[in-house]
KEDOTOR-977695 format. One line per 10 residues: for each residue z, y, x of C-alpha. Coordinates in Angstrom, 1 decimal, always signed. Each point is the difference from the previous one (the first is absolute). Example, Ala and Ser with C-alpha at 12.3 -4.5 7.8 and 13.67 -1.06 7.14 Angstrom:
KEDOTOR-977695
+7.8:-4.5:+12.3 | -0.7:+3.4:+1.4
end
This chain:
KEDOTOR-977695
-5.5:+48.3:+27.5 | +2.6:-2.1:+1.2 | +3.5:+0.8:-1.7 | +2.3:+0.8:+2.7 | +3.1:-0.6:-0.9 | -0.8:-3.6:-1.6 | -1.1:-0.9:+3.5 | +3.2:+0.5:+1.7 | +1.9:-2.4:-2.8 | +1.1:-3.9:+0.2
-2.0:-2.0:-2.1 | +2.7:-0.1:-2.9 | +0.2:+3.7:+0.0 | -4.0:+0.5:+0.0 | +0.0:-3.2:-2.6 | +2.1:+2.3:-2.4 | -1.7:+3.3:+1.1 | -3.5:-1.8:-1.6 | +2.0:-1.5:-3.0 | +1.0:+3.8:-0.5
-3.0:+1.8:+0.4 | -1.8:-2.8:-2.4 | +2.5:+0.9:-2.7 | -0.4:+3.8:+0.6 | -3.4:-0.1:-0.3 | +0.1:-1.7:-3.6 | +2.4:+1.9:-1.1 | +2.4:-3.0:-0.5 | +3.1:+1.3:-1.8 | +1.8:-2.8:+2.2
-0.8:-1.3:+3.0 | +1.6:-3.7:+1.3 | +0.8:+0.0:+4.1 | +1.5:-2.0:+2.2 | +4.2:+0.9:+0.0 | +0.6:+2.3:+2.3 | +2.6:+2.5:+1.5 | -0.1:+3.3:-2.2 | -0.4:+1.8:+3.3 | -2.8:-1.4:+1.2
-1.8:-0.5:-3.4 | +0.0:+3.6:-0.3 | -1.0:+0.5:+3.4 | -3.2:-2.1:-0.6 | -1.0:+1.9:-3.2 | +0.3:+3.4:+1.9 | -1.7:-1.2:+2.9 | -2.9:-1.4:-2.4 | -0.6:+3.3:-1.5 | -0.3:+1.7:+3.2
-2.3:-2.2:+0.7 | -1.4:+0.2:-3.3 | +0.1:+3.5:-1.3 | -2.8:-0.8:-2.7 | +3.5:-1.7:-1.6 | +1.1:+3.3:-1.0 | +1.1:-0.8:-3.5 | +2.7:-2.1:+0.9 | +2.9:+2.0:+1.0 | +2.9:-2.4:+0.3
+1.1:-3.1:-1.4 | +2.9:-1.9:-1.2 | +1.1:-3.3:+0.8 | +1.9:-3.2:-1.9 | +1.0:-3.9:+1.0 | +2.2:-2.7:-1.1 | +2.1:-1.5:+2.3 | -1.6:-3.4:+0.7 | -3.1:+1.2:-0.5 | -2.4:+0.3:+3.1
-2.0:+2.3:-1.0 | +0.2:+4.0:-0.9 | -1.4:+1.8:-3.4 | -1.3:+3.1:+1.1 | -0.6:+3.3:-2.4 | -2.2:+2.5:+1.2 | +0.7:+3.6:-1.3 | -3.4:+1.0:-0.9 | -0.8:+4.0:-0.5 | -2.4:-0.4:-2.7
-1.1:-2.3:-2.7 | -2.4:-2.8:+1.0 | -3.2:+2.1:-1.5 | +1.4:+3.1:+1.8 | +0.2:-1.3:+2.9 | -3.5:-1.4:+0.0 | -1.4:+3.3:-1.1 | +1.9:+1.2:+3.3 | -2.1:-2.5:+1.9 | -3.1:+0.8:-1.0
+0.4:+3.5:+0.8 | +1.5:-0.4:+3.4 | -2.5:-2.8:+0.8 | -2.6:+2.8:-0.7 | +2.0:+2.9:+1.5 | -0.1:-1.8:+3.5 | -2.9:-1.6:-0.1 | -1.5:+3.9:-0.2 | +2.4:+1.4:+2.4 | -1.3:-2.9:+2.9
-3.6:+0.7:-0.7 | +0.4:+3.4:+1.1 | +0.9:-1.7:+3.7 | -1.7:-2.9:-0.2 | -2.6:+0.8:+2.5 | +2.4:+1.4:+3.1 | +1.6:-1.7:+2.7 | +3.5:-1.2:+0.0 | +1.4:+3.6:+1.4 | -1.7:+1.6:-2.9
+0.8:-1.9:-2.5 | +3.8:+0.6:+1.3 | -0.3:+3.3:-0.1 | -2.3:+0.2:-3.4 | +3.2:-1.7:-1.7 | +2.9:+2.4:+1.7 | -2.2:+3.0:-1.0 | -0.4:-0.9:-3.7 | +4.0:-0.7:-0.1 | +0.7:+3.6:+1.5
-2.8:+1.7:-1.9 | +0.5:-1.6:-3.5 | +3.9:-1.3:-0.4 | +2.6:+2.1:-0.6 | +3.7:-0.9:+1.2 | +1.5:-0.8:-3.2 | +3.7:+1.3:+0.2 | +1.5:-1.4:-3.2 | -1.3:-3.4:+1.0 | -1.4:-1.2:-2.9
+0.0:-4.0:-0.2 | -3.8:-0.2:+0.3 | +0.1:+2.0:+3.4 | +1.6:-2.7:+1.6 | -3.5:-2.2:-1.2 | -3.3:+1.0:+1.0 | -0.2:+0.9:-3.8 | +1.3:+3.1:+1.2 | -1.6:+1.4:+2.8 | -3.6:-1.9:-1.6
+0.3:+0.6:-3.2 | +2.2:+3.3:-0.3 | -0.6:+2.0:+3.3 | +4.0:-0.4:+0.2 | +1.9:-2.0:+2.3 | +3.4:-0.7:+2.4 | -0.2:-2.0:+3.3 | -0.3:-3.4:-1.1 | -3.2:+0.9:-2.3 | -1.7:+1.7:+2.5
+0.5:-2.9:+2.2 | -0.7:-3.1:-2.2 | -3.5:+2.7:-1.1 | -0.8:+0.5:+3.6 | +0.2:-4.1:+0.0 | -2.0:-0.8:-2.8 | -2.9:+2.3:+1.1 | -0.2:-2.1:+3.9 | +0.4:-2.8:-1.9 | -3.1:+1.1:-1.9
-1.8:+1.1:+3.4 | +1.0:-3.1:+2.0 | +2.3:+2.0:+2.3 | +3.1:-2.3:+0.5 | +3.1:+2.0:-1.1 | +3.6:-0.6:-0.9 | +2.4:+2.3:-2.1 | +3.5:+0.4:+2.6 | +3.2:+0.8:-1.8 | +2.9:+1.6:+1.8
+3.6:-0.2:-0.4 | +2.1:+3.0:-0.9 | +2.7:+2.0:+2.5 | +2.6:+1.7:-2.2 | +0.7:+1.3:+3.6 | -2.9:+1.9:+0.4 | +0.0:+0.6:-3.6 | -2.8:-2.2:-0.8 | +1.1:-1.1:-3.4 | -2.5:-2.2:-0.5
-3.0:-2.4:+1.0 | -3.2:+1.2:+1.1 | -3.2:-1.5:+0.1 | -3.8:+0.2:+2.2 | -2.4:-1.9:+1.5 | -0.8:-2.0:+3.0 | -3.8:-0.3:+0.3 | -1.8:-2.0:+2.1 | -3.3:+1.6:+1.7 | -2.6:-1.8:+2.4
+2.9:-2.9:+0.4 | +2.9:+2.3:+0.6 | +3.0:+1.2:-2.2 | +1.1:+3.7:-0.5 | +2.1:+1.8:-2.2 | -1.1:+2.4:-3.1 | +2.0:+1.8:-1.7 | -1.9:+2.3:-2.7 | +2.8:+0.8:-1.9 | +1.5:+2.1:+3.0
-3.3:+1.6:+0.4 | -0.5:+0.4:-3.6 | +3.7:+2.1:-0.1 | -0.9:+1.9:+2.9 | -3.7:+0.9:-1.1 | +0.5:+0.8:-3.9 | -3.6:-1.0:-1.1 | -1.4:+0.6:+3.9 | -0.5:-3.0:+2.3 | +2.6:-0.4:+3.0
+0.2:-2.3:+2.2 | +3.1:+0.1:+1.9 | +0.5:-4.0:-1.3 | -3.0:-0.9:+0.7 | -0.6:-3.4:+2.5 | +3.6:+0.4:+1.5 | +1.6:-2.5:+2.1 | +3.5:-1.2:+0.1 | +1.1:+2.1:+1.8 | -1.6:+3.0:-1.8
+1.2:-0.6:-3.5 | +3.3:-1.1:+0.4 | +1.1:+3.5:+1.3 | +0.5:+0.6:-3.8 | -0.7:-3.0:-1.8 | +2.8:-2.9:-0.1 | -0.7:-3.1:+1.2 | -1.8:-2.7:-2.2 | +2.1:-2.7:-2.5 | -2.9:-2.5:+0.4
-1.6:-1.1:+3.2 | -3.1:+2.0:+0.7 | -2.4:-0.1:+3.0 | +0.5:+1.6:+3.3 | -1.7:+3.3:+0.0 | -0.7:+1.0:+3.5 | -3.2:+1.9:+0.4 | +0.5:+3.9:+0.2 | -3.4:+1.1:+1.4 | -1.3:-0.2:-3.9
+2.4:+2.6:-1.8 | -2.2:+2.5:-1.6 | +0.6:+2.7:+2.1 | -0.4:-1.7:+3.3 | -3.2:-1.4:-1.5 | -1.1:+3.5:-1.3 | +1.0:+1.6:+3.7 | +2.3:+2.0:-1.8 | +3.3:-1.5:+1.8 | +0.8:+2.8:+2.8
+1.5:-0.3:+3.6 | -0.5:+3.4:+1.2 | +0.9:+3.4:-0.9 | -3.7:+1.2:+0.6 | -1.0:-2.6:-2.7 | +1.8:+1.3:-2.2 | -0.8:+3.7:+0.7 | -3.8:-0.8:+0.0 | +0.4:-2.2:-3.9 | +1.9:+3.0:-1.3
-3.3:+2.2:+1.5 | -2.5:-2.6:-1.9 | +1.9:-0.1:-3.1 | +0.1:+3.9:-0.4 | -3.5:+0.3:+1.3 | -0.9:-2.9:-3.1 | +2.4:+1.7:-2.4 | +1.4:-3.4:+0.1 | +3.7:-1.4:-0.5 | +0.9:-1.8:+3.6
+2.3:-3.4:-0.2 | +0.5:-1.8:+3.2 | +2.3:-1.8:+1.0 | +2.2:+0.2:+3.3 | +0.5:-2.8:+2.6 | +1.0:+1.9:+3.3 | +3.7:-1.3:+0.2 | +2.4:+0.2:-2.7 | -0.6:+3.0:-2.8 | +3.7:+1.9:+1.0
+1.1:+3.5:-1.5 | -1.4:+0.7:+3.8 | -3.4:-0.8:-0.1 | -0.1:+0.5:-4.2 | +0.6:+4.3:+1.4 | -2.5:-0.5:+2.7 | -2.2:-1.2:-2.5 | +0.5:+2.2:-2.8 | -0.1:+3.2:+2.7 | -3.4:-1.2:+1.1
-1.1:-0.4:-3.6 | +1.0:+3.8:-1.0 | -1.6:+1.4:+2.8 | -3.5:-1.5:-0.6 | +0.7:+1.3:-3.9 | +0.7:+3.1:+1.4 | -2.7:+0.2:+2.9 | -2.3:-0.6:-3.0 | +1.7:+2.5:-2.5 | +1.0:-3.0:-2.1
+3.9:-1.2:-1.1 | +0.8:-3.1:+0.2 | +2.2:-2.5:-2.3 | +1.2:-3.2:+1.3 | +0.8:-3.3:-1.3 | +1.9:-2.7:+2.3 | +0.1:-3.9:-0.4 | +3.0:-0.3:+2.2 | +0.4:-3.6:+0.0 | -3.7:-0.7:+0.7
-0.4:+3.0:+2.3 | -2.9:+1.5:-2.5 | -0.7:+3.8:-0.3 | -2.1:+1.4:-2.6 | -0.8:+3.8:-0.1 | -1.7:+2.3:-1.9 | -1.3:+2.9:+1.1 | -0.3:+3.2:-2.5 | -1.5:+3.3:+0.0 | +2.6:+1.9:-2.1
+3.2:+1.4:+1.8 | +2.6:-2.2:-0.5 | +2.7:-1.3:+2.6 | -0.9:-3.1:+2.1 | +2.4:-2.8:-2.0 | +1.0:-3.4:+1.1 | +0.5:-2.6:-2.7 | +1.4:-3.5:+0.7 | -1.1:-2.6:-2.2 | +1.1:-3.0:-1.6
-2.0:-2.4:-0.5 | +0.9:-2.1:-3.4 | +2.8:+2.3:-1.0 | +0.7:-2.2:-3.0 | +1.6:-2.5:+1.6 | +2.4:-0.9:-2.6 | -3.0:-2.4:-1.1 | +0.8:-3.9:-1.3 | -2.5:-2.4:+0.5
end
């Protein structure tokens, strides 16, 4: 696939980018470029292992120069030893080579949600943030994973399936008390670009697929997410998030009440998503009061859960007395994560 990033450099930058990546993937111990800003040097190596996240082994790098010298010795820090690494290789190689195969005959939707449904099914959020989470050594390799891992592995596997993709990183808000970056995907399907963010549906699912950051626009995503370092593509198609697609995006009160009727009637959990005018505390009661007494009607409880920020409701109804609850979630509660 075309690397992203790369093709939104000047030619000196992408010149270095390919000196770089060259080096990487010999495993040079030093790698000569072309002398450069520390800043921007550092930006091109990032940017080439987003766009790269089979270059998992190289974490960082350090960097010397004489004064009249023109050009800049590079030392990448390597996470293993040369046969280690290769060893690494081989098994990842293999690893997604097998994971693709079990998509390789579905369309371009499929695929999409193939790969988000093995992430939420099969990685678990790894909350002391091992180093190889951040790689897709971790959620690959180990069934772990933080943000950045789960993005660069949602990356590698499009790559594998010829679905254009790009890992996004975000900047922090010590505001908002975002301490660090976070990381997803903008994935490009039938020609246009929307967002993915399995790591929020991973968090909010525990080992069951969600999709309430699943083919969101702009507009959709950055109700929680902050907005992008790096230049991505305009995202402007709604009509494709899951749960408009799935019919499961409600305007109506009746809708509602007749889902709630389906999903008992199924003994199934309902999630739907709401999109008649803003979710407030008002129409959350209406909501919840229409929910109880359907439960009730039906000598069933119910227990909610609420996506505020993307206006999705999930509720489970049970047979066993207990009293109707209402939960609000958090998507990605560990959001102290560094990428």
């Amino acid at each position: 696939m075309e690397p992203y990033y790369y093709n939104h450099m000047n030619k000196q930058q992408q010149r270095v980018y390919q000196v770089i990546k060259s080096g990487l993937e010999s495993l040079s111990q030093t790698i000569d470029v072309q002398r450069m800003d520390g800043t921007e040097l550092s930006d091109i190596f990032h940017k080439l292992r987003l766009d790269c996240p089979e270059i998992y082994y190289a974490s960082t790098f350090r960097y010397s120069y004489y004064e009249d010298s023109t050009l800049i010795k590079m030392k990448p820090v390597y996470l293993f030893d040369k046969n280690k690494i290769r060893e690494h290789q081989r098994a990842m190689i293999a690893r997604v080579e097998k994971l693709a195969r079990g998509a390789k005959d579905k369309n371009d939707w499929e695929k999409e949600q193939y790969i988000h449904d093995f992430i939420c099914e099969n990685v678990t959020y790894d909350k002391l943030k091992k180093q190889y989470s951040h790689e897709i050594l971790g959620p690959l390799g180990q069934g772990v994973g933080v943000c950045e891992g789960i993005a660069k592995s949602v990356k590698i596997l499009c790559d594998q399936l010829l679905i254009p993709c790009i890992v996004v990183i975000s900047e922090n808000n010590l505001e908002k008390h975002i301490k660090y970056r976070h990381a997803w995907n903008v994935i490009q399907i039938k020609g246009i670009w929307y967002h993915l963010d399995a790591t929020f549906d991973n968090t909010l699912g525990k080992k069951e697929a969600r999709y309430d950051y699943f083919n969101l626009d702009d507009k959709g995503i950055f109700k929680d997410h902050e907005p992008a370092i790096y230049k991505v593509p305009v995202c402007n198609d709604g009509d494709h998030f899951y749960y408009k697609e799935k019919k499961l995006s409600f305007t109506k009160h009746e809708d509602v009440a007749k889902r709630c009727k389906q999903a008992i009637k199924k003994g199934k959990v309902l999630t739907f998503h709401w999109r008649g005018g803003s979710l407030t505390k008002v129409v959350m009661e209406e909501l919840l009061q229409i929910i109880a007494e359907t439960a009730k009607e039906n000598s069933k409880y119910s227990q909610v859960s609420i996506n505020w920020s993307q206006a999705v409701i999930r509720v489970r109804f049970l047979k066993e007395k207990v009293n109707d609850s209402v939960n609000i979630e958090d998507a990605y509660k560990e959001e102290n994560e560094e990428t």
